[in-house]
C-alpha positions in Angstrom: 0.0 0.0 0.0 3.0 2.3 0.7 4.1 1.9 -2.6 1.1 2.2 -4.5 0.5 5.7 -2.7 3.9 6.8 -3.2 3.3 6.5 -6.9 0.8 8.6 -6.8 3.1 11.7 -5.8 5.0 12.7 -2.6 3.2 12.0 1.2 4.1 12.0 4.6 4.3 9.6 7.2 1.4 11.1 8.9 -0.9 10.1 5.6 0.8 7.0 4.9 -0.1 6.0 8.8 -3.3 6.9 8.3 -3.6 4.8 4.9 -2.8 1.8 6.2 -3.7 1.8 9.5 -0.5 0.9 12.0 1.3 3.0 14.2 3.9 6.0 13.0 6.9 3.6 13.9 6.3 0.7 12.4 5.2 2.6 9.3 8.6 4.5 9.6 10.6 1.1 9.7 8.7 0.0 6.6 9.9 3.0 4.9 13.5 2.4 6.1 13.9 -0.5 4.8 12.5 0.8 1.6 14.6 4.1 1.5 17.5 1.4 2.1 16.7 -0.6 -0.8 16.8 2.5 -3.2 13.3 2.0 -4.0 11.8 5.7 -2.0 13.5 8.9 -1.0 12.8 11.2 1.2 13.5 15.0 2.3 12.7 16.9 5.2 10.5 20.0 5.6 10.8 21.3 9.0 9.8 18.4 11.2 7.8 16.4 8.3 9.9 14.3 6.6 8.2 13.9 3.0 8.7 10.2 1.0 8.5 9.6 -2.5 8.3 6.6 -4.8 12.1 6.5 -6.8 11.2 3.4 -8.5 7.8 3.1 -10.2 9.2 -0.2 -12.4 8.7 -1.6 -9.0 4.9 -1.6 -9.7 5.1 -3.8 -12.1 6.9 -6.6 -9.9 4.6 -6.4 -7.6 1.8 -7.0 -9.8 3.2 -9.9 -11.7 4.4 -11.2 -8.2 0.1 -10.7 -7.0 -0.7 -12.3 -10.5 1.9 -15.6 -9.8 0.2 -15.7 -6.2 -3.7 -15.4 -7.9 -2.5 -18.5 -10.4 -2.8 -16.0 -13.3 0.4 -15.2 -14.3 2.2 -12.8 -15.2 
């Protein structure tokens, strides 16, 4: 869900909590390991740190990996 968001333009952690539902840390962990794997970004305004999606290809993995699950393929 944090990625499909994030494709949809730059959000907070505030809005991505809120999105899916889970508390700001674990949400931030999620997006640490993310930001580690080159996949988001981030930048700071003030004390809101922004996130944004660096590697939209990544939609398409995850939707042949959801089709493979499904038994649809990719």
């Amino acid at each position: 869900m944090l990625i499909w968001r994030l494709n949809q333009g730059e959000c907070n952690v505030g809005e991505l909590t809120e999105l899916v539902g889970l508390d700001p840390s674990t949400v931030s962990k999620h997006l640490t390991v993310l930001r580690s794997a080159g996949i988001v970004d981030d930048r700071r305004e003030g004390s809101t740190v922004y996130y944004r999606l660096l590697t939209p290809c990544i939609l398409t993995v995850i939707s042949c990996a959801d089709s493979i699950i499904h038994g649809e393929g990719c």
